[in-house]
C-alpha positions as CSV (number, residue, x, y, z in Angstrom):
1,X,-7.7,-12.1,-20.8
2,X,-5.1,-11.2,-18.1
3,X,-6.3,-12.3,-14.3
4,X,-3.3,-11.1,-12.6
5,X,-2.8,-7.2,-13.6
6,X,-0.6,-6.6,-10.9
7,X,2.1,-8.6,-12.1
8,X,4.8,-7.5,-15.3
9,X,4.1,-8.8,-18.8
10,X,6.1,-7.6,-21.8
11,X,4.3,-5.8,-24.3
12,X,3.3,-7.8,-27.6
13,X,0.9,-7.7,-30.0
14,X,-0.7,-10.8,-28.3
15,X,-0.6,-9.1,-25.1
16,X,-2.3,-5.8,-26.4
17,X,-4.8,-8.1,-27.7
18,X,-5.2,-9.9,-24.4
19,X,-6.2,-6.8,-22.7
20,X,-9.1,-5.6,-21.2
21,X,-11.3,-2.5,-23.0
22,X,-12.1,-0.6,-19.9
23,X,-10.7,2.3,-18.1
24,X,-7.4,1.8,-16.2
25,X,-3.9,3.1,-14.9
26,X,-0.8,1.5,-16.3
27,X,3.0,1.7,-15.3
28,X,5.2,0.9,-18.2
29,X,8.8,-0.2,-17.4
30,X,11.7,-1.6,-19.1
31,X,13.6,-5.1,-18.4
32,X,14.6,-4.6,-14.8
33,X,11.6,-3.0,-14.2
34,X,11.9,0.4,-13.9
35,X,9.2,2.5,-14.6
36,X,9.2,4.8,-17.4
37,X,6.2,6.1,-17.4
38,X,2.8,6.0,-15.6
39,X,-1.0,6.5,-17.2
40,X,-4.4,6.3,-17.7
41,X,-6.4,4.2,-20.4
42,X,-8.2,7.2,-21.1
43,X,-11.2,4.5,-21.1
44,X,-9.9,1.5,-23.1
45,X,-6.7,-0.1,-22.3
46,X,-6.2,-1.9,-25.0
47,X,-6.4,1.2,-27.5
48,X,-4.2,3.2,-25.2
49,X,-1.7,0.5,-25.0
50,X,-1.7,-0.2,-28.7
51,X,-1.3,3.2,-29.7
52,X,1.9,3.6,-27.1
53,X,3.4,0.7,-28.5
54,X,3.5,1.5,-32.3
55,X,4.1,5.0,-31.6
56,X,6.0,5.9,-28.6
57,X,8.0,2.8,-28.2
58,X,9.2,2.4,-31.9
59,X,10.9,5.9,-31.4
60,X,12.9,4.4,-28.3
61,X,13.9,1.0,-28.4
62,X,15.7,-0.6,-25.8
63,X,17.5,-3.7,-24.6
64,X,14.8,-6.3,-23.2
65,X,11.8,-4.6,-24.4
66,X,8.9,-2.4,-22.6
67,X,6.8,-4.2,-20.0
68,X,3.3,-3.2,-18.4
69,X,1.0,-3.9,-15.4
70,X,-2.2,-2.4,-14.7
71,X,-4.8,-1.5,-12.8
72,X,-8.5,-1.3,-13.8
73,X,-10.1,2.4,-12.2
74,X,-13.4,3.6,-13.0
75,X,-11.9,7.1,-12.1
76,X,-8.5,7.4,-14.3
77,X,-7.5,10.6,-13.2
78,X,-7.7,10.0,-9.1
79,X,-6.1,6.5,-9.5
80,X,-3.3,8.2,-11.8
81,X,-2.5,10.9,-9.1
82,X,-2.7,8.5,-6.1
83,X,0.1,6.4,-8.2
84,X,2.4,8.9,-8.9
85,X,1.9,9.9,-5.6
86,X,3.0,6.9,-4.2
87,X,6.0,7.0,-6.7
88,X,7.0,10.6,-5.6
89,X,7.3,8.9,-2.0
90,X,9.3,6.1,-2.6
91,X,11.8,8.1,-5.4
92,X,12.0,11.0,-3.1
93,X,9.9,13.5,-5.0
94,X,10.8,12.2,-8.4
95,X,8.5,11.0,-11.5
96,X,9.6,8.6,-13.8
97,X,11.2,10.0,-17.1
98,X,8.0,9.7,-19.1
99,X,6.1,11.9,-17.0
100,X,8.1,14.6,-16.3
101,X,7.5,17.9,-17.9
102,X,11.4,18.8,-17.7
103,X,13.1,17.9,-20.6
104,X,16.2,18.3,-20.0
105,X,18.2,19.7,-23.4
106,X,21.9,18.7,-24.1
107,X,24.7,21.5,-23.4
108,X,27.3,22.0,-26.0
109,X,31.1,22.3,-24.6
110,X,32.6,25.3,-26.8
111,X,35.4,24.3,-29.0
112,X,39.2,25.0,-28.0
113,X,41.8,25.8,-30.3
114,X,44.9,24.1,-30.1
C-alpha cells in the first residue's frame, strides 16, 4: 500500500491496486503536474480510481499519462471544498478543467466566398 499520498504516482493498474479502500480526496494531473481535476472517493479509492481510469481517461489520452495523489478524509465533501478552495486561491479564482461546469463549445467561422 502507498505510505506517502502526498506525493505524484502515475496511474496503473498496479497502482489502482495498491490503493487504499477508504474514503479520500484525489487531485489527478497530467505529466508536468497540472491538475485536471479534483475529487472525492465517494468511500473507496480504489473503486473510484479504477473506474476513472478505464472510463474517463481512455476518452482522453495524453502525452505522459495521468498521475494522482491523495488524501485520506473521513468527511469527502468538506475536504473536497477546502481543496478546491485552496486551488481557487492560488489560480486566481479558477478550477481545474475537470471540474468546471463551463464547457466551453467551439465557434464556427462562417465561410467566405472567394
Amino acid at each position: 500500500m502507498m505510505t506517502n499520498t502526498r506525493s505524484w504516482r502515475r496511474i496503473t493498474p498496479e497502482m489502482i491496486a495498491d490503493l487504499p479502500e477508504t474514503g479520500a480526496v484525489f487531485e489527478v494531473a497530467n505529466l508536468v503536474r497540472t491538475v485536471q481535476f479534483i475529487g472525492t472517493a465517494s468511500g473507496n479509492l480504489r473503486t473510484r480510481l479504477a473506474t476513472y481510469a478505464q472510463e474517463d481517461l481512455k476518452l482522453r489520452p495524453i502525452p505522459g499519462g495521468y498521475y494522482v495523489r491523495y488524501e485520506p478524509a473521513a468527511a469527502e465533501d468538506e475536504a473536497l471544498s477546502a481543496r478546491l478552495a485552496a486551488y481557487r486561491e492560488a489560480h486566481s479564482g479558477t478550477v481545474p478543467t475537470g471540474n468546471s461546469e463551463n464547457v466551453t463549445t467551439l465557434r464556427l467561422a462562417a465561410r467566405r466566398a472567394a
